[in-house]
C-alpha positions as CSV (number, residue, x, y, z in Angstrom):
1,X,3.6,21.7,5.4
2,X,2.2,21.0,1.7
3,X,-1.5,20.1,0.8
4,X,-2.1,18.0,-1.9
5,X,-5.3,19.6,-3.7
6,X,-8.1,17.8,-5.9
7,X,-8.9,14.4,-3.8
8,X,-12.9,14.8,-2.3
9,X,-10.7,15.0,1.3
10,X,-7.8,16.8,2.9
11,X,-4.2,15.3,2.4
12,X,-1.1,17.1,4.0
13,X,2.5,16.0,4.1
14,X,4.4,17.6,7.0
15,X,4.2,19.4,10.9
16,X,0.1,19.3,10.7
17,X,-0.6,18.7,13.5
18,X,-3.2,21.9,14.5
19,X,-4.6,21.3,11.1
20,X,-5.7,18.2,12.4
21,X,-6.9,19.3,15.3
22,X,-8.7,21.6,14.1
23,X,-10.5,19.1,11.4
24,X,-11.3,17.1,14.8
25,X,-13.1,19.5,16.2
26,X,-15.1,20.8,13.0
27,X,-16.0,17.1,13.5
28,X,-17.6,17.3,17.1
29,X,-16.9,13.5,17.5
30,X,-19.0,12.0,20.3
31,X,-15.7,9.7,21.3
32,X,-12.2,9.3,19.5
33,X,-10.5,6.0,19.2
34,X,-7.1,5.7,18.0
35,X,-6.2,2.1,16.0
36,X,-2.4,1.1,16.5
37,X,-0.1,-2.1,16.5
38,X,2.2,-3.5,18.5
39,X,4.9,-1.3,16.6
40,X,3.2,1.9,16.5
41,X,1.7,2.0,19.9
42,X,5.4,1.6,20.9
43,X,7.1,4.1,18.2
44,X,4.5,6.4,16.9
45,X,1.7,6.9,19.8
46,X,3.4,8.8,22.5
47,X,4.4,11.4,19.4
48,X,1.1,11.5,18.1
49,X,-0.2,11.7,22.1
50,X,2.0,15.0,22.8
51,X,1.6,16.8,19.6
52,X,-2.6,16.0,19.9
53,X,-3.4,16.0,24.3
54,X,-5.4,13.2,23.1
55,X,-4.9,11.4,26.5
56,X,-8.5,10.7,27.0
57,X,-9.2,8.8,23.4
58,X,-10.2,4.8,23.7
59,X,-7.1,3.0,22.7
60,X,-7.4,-0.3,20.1
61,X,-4.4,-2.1,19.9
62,X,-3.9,-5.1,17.7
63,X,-1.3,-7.8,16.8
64,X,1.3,-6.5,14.0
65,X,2.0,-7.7,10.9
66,X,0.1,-9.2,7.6
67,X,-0.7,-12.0,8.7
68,X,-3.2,-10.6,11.1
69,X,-5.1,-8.5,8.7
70,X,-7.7,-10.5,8.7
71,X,-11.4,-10.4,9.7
72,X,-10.4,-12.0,12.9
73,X,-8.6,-9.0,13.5
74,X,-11.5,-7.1,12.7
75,X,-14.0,-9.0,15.1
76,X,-11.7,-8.0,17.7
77,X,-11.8,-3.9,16.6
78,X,-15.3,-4.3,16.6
79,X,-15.6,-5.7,20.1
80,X,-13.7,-3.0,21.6
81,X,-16.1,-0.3,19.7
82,X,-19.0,-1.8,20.6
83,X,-17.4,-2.2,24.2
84,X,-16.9,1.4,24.7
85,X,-20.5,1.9,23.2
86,X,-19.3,3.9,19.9
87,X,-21.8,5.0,18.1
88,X,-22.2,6.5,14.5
89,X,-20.9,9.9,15.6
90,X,-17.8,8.1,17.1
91,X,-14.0,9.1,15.2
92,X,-11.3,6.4,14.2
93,X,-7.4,7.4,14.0
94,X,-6.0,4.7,12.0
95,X,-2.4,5.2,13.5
96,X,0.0,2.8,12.2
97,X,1.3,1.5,8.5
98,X,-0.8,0.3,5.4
99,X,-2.3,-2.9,7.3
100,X,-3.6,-0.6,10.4
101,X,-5.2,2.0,7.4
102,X,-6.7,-0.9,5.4
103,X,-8.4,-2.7,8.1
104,X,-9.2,0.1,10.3
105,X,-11.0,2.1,7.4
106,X,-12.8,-0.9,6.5
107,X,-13.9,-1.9,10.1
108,X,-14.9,2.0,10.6
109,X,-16.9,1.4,7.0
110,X,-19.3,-1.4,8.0
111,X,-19.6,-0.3,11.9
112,X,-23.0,0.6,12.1
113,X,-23.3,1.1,8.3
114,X,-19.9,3.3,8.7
115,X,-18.2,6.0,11.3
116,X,-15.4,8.6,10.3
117,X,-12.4,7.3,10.4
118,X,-8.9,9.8,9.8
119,X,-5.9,8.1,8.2
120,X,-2.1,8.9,10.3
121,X,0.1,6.5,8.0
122,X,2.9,5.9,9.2
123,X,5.5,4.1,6.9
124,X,6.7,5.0,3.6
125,X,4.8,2.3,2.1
126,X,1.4,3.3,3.6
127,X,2.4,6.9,3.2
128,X,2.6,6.9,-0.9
129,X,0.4,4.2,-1.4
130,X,-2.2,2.7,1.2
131,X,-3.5,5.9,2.7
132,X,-4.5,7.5,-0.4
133,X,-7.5,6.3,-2.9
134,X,-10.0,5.2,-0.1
135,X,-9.3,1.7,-1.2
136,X,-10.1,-0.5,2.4
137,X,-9.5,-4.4,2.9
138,X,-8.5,-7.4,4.7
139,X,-7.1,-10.8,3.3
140,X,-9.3,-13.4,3.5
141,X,-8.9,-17.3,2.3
142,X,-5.5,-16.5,1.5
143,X,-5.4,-13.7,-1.1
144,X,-4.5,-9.8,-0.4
145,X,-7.4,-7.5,0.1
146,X,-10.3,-9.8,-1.1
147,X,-12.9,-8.7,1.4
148,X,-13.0,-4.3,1.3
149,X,-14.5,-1.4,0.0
150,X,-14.5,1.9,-1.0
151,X,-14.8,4.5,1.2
152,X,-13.1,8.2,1.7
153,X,-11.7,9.1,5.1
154,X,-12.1,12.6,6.8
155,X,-8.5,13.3,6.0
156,X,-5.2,11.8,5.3
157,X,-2.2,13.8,7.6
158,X,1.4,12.0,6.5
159,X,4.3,13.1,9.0
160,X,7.5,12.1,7.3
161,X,9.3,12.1,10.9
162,X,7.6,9.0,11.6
163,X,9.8,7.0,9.4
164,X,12.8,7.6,11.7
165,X,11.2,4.7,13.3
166,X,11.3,2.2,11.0
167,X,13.6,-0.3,9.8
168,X,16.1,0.2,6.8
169,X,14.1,-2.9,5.4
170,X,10.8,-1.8,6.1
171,X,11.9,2.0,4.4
172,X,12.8,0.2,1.4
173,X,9.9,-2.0,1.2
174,X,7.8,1.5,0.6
175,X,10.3,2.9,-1.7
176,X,8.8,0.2,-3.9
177,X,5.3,2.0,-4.3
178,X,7.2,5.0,-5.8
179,X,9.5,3.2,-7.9
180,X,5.8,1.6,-9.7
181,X,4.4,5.5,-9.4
182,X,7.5,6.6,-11.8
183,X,6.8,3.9,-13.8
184,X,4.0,3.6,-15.0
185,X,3.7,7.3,-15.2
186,X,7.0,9.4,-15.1
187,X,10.2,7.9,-16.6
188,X,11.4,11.6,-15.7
189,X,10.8,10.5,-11.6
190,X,12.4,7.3,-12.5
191,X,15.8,8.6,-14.1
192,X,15.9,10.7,-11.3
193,X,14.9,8.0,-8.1
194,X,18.3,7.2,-5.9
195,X,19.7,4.0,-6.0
196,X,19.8,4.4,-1.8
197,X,17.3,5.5,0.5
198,X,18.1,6.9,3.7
199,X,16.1,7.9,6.8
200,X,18.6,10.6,7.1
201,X,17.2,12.8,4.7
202,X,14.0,14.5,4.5
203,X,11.3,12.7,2.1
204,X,8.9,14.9,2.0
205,X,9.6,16.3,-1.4
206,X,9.8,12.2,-3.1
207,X,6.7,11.6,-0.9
208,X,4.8,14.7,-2.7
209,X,6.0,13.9,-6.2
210,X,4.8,10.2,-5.3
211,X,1.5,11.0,-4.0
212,X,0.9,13.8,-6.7
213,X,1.0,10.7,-9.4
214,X,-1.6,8.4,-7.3
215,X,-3.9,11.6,-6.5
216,X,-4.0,12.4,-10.4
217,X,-4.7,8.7,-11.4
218,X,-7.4,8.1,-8.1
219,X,-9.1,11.7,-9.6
220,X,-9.8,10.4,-13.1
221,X,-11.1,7.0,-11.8
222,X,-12.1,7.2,-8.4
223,X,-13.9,3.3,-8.6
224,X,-11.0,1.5,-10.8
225,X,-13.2,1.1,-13.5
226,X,-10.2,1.8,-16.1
227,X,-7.1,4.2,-15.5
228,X,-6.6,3.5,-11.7
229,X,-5.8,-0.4,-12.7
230,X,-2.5,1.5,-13.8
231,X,-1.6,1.0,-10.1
232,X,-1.9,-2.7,-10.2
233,X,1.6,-2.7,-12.0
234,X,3.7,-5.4,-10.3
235,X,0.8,-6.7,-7.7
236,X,-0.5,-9.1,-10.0
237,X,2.8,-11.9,-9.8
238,X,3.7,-9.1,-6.7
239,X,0.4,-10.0,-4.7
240,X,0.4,-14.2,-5.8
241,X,4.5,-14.3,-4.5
242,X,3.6,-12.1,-1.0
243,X,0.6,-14.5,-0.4
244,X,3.1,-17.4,-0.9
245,X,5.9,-16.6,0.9
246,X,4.0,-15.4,3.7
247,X,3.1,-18.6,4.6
248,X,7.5,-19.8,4.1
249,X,9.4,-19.3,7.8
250,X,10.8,-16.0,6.3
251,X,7.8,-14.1,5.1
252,X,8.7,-11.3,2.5
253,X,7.1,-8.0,3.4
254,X,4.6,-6.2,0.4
255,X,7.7,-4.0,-1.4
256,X,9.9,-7.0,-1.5
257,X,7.3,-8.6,-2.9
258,X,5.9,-6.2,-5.2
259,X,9.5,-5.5,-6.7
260,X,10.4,-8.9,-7.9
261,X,6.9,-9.1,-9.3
262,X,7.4,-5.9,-11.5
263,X,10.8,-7.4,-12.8
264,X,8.5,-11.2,-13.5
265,X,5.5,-8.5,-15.0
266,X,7.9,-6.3,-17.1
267,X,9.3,-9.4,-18.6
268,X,5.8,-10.6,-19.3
269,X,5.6,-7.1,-21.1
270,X,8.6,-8.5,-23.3
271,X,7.2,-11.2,-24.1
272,X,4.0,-9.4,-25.1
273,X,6.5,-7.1,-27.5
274,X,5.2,-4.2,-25.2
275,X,9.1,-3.6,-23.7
276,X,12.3,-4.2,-25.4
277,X,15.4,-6.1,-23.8
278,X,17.5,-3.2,-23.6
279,X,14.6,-1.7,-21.5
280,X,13.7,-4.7,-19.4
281,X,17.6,-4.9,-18.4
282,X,17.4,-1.3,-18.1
283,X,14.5,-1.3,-15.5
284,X,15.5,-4.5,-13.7
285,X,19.1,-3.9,-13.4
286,X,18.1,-0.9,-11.0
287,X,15.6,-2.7,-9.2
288,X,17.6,-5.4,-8.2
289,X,20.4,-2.6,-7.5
290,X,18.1,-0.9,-4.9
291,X,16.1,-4.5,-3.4
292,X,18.6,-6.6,-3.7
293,X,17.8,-10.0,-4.7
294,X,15.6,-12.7,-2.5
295,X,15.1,-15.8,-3.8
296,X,11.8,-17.6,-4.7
297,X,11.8,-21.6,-4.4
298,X,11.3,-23.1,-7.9
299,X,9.5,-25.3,-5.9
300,X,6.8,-22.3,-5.1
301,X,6.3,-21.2,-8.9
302,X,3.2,-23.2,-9.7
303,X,1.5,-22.1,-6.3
304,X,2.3,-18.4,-7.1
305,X,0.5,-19.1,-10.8
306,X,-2.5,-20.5,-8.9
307,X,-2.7,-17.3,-6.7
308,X,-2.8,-15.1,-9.8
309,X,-6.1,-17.2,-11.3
310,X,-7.5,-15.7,-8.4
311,X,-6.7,-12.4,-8.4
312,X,-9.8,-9.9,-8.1
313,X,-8.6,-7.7,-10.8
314,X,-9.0,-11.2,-13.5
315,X,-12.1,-11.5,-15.5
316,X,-13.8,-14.5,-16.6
317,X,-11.8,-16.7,-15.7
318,X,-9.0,-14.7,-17.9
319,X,-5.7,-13.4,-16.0
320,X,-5.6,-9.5,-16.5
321,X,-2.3,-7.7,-15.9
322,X,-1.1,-3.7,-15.8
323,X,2.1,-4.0,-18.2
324,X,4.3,-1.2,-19.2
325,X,4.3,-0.2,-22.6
326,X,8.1,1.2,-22.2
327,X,9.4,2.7,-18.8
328,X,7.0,5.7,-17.5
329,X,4.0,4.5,-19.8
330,X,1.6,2.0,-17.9
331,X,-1.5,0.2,-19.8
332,X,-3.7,-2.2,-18.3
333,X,-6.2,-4.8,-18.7
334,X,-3.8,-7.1,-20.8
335,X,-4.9,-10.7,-20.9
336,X,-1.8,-12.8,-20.0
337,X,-1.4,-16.6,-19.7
338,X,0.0,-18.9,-16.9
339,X,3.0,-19.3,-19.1
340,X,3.6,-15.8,-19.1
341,X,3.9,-16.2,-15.8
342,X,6.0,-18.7,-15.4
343,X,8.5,-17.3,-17.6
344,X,8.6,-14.1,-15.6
345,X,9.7,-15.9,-12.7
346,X,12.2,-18.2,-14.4
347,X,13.6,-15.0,-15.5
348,X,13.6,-13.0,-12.3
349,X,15.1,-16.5,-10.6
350,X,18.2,-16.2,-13.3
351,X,19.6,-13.2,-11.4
352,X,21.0,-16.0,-8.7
């Protein structure tokens, strides 16, 4: 088991499972619930059931996938709390992937002016990325995470054997958190990522090296007032095409979606002279090697632009973008224009 040191809350990666228990109990919680999907009350619960004896916890199950993080979804968790008559001293597991720890740490947030809530992610994706920062949210009117807050769980506990259950395209859909990590922060990491990611072998060591990168960025800038915007690299066009295609009859999950948008933002970066070509073919040659290539509809372009004049992280009116100042060194806060934009995607569609 590894702990990851300096957050304002416990993180460990590994078998932690009496370390959890015992933070439980230091909690004296007057009733535990325990969030889950479709998916993980299927996959991950009976694990998470044998290792804790937590046979008497309220179960909350809700509807899988995206399109049902919403605060229709969240009506529904609060029902069932109020239900079972939790009150402020009540404890929510958020067992499941990124959507389950984004909506159930913002529904434990606003229940009764907020209950502790402990974050069990897991997928990769919600492993390296959603579980860690205290960042909460649901989508609302469309765009990703426009409703949330800020708020820090009692502990994040990240058990790599829960990927075994997951799909080879819903592995590699994380692995597109850490690729952005090594990016915008250490072109060492990046030379050294694998072109292939199997379930077969043990992550825990990429999963550390990943997390270490967020944790450092998250200390220095716990509210996203400057450096943590770093992590916004890719879900600016990432974000606008994932809103878009989610509503196509093959909806693209948040990594395939957040890959293609950084190849569209790097080549924004080029256009900026912030990257050279040899770079930008550098850097998309290998995402494309490990993603593959899915294919946006010309026809959706100008619908993804209209996303991003919406994006939260813009500012009067002005679209602001993280761009890489070469591979392993992020900046942020770059004004960029709709024909930026544009251009990224007409490049990213040339790889037809």
């Amino acid at each position: 088991m590894r702990e990851i040191q300096g957050l304002s809350y416990p993180l460990f990666i590994g078998d932690f499972w009496e370390v959890l228990l015992t933070k439980i109990s230091e909690l004296a919680p007057s009733q535990v619930f325990v969030l889950v999907d479709q998916n993980t009350k299927a996959h991950c619960l009976p694990v998470f059931l044998d290792k804790t004896g937590f046979s008497d916890s309220k179960l909350i199950v809700v509807p899988s996938g995206e399109r049902f993080k919403s605060l229709e979804t969240c009506q529904q968790i609060w029902r069932s709390l109020f239900k079972y008559k939790a009150d402020r001293h009540s404890l929510l597991i958020n067992l499941g992937g990124g959507v389950i720890g984004d909506m159930g740490g913002f529904c434990a947030s606003v229940y009764m002016r907020g209950i502790p809530f402990i974050q069990v992610p897991t997928t990769l994706l919600s492993q390296v990325d959603a579980s860690v920062g205290s960042k909460l949210g649901v989508d609302f009117n469309g765009f990703k995470n426009s409703l949330g807050s800020f708020r820090d769980p009692e502990g994040v506990y990240i058990a790599p054997g829960f990927l075994a259950t997951l799909s080879d395209r819903e592995l590699l859909s994380g692995y597109a958190e850490i690729v952005k990590h090594a990016l915008i922060r250490d072109e060492a990491l990046w030379r050294a990522l694998p072109k292939e990611l199997s379930k077969e072998h043990d992550l825990s060591a990429i999963i550390h090296d990943s997390v270490k990168i967020k944790r450092d960025i998250v200390q220095a800038d716990p509210m996203e007032k400057g450096l943590r915007k770093l992590l916004n690299f890719g879900h600016t066009i990432g974000h606008a095409i994932e809103s878009v295609m989610l509503e196509s009859s093959e909806p693209w999950l948040h990594g395939e979606s957040i890959a293609a948008g950084m190849i569209c933002e790097s080549h924004v970066a080029l256009q900026c002279n912030m990257l050279g070509p040899e770079e930008l073919k550098t850097l998309s040659d290998k995402i494309l090697s490990i993603f593959g290539y899915k294919a946006i509809p010309a026809s959706s372009f100008m619908r993804i632009v209209e996303k991003t004049r919406l994006d939260k992280k813009n500012r009067s009116g002005r679209i602001m973008c993280t761009l890489l100042e070469g591979i392993g060194n992020g900046t942020y806060d770059k004004e960029i224009s709709e024909a930026h934009i544009l251009k990224g995607l007409e490049y990213y569609a040339n790889f037809a």
